[in-house]
N, C-alpha and C positions, 0 to 999 in steps of 0.2 A: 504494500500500500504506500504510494508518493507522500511526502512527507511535506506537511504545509508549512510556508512559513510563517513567522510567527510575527502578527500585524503589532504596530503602536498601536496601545488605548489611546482611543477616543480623548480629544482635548489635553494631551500632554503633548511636551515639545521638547526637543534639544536645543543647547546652547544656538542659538541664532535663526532654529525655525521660529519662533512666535515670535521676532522682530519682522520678518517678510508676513508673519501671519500677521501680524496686527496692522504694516502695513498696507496689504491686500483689503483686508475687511474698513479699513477706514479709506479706503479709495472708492468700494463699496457703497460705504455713505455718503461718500461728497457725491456720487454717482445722482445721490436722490435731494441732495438737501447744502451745497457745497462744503465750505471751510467751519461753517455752524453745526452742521450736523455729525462732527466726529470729537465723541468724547469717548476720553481712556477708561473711564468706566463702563460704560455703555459695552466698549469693547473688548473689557476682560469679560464683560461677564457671556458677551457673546459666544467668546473662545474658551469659556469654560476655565478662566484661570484666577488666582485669585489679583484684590483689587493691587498689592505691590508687586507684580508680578512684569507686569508694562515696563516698569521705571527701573529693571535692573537695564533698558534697553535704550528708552527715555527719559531721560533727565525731567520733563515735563509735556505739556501737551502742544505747547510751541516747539519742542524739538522733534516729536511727530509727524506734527503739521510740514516741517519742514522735510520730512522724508520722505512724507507720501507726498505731498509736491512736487520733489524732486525727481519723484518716480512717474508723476505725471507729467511732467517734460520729455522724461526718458521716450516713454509711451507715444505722446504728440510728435517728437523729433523722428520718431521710426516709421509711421504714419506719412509725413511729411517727406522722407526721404526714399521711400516705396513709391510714394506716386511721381517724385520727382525722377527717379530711375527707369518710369517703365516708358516704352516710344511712342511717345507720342507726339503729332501735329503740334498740342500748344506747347508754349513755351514754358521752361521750368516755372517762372515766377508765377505765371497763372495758372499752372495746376496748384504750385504750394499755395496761392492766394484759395483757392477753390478747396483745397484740402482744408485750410485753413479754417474758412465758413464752416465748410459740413461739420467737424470737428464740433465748431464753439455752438453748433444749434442741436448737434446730435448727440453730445455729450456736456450738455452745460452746467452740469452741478462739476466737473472737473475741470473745466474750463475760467468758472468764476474763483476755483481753489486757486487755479495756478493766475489769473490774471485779476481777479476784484478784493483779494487779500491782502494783509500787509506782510505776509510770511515772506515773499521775497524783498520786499523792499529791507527788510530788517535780516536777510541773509548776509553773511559776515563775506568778505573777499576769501575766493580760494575754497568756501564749502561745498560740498557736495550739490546743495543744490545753484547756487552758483557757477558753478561746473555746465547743470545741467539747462541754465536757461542760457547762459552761453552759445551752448553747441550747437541749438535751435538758433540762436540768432546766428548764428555761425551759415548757417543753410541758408535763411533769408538774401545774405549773403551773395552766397553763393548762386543761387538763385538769380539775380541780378543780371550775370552771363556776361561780368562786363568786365575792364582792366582795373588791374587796382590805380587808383590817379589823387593822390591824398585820401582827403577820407570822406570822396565823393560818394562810393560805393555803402559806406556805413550811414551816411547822409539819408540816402535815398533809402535804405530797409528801413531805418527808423520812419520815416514819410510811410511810407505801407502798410509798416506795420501798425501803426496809429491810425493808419484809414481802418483797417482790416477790424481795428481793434474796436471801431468809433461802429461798424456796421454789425459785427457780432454782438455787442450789448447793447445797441437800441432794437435789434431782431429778438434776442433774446426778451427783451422789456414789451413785444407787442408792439413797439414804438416806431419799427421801420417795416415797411410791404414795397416799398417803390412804388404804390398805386400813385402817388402825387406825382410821380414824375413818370406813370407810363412807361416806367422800365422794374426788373427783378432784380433782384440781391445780389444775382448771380452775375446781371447786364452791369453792375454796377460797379462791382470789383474787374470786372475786364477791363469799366475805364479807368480803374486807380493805376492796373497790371499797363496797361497803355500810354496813360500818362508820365508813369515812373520808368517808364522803359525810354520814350522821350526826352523828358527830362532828363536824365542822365546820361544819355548819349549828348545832348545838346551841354551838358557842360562840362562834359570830359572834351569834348574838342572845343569850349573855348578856353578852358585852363591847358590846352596843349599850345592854345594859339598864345601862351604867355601870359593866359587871366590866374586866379587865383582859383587854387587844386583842395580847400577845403570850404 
C-alpha cells in the first residue's frame, strides 16, 4: 500500500510562510475595500493564528501595508510588461496606457492601495517597496521608445502618468464616461498616448537643435 505523505495542519506555518500568507490575504482585502480594509487582526484570525503572531513578521500595520503594496506593484509591473512584450500594431506606451486603465477599473480596491494611500509616499529610499514603484516607472519609461536626451524622457512619463492617473480615479468615482465629450476612456488615453509621443519627439529635436534637454 503507497505511503501518503504527511500534509501540514491546517493554519500553521513555517518560518516565512505566514508572512507571504498574511500578505496574500490582505491583498485579498484591499481587492474588496482598498488600504482601509486590511487589519492584522482581522487577518490573524483569518489565518487561524494567534493575534502576536503577525508582528514577529511586522513591526506594525504600516509595515504590512507597505509589503502588500509593494507586492502590488510587483503584480501591476508584470501585467504591464506582458502586454508591452506581446506584437502588436500599437505602440508600447498605449498598450501600457491601456493596461494601465483596465488595471485601475478592474482591480480598484488595489489600485487605490498602491496609488490613493500615503504608504508610498512615506516609503523610506532604497525599500522594498521603493524598489518596486520604481521599476514600474522604470517601464513607463521605457515605454516612451525614445533616446535618452536629459531628462526629457522622465518629463514626459510623469505627464502620462498623471493623465492616466487623473482618468483612473474620476472613472473609478462614476465621475468620468467621456459622454461630454463624445468620446470613451479608452479614445481618451490614445490622445494622452499621442500627444506625449508628440510632444516628446518635438522637444528632443529642439534640445538637439541646442535648446534646453530638461
Amino acid at each position: 500500500m503507497p505511503t501518503q505523505l504527511a500534509r501540514k495542519p491546517q493554519n500553521t506555518y513555517h518560518h516565512g510562510d505566514l508572512r507571504d500568507a498574511l500578505i496574500k490575504a490582505a491583498l485579498r482585502e484591499a481587492e474588496q475595500g482598498g488600504a482601509e480594509a486590511i487589519s492584522i487582526k482581522a487577518l490573524a484570525r483569518e489565518l487561524g493564528v494567534s493575534q502576536p503572531a503577525p508582528y514577529r513578521h511586522f513591526a506594525d500595520r504600516e509595515a504590512l501595508l507597505a509589503a502588500v503594496t509593494a507586492e502590488a506593484f510587483r503584480q501591476f509591473t508584470t501585467v504591464l510588461r506582458e502586454v508591452m512584450a506581446k506584437p502588436s500594431k500599437q505602440s508600447k506606451l498605449s498598450r501600457l496606457a491601456q493596461a494601465t486603465l483596465d488595471f485601475g477599473l478592474r482591480r480598484n480596491g488595489i489600485y487605490r492601495l498602491m496609488f490613493a494611500s500615503r504608504t508610498v509616499s512615506c516609503a523610506a529610499a532604497g525599500s522594498e517597496l521603493h524598489a518596486a514603484t520604481n521599476e514600474t516607472f522604470a517601464l513607463v519609461i521605457e515605454a516612451l521608445e525614445a533616446p535618452a536626451v536629459g531628462y526629457l524622457r522622465e518629463r514626459h512619463a510623469l505627464k502620462i502618468w498623471a493623465a492616466m492617473h487623473g482618468v483612473v480615479m474620476l472613472a473609478q468615482q462614476g465621475m468620468f464616461t467621456g459622454k461630454p465629450a463624445h468620446t470613451t476612456r479608452e479614445e481618451l488615453v490614445e490622445d494622452f498616448v499621442a500627444e506625449t509621443k508628440l510632444a516628446l519627439e518635438v522637444a528632443i529635436k529642439d534640445a538637439r537643435r541646442g535648446g534646453k534637454a530638461d
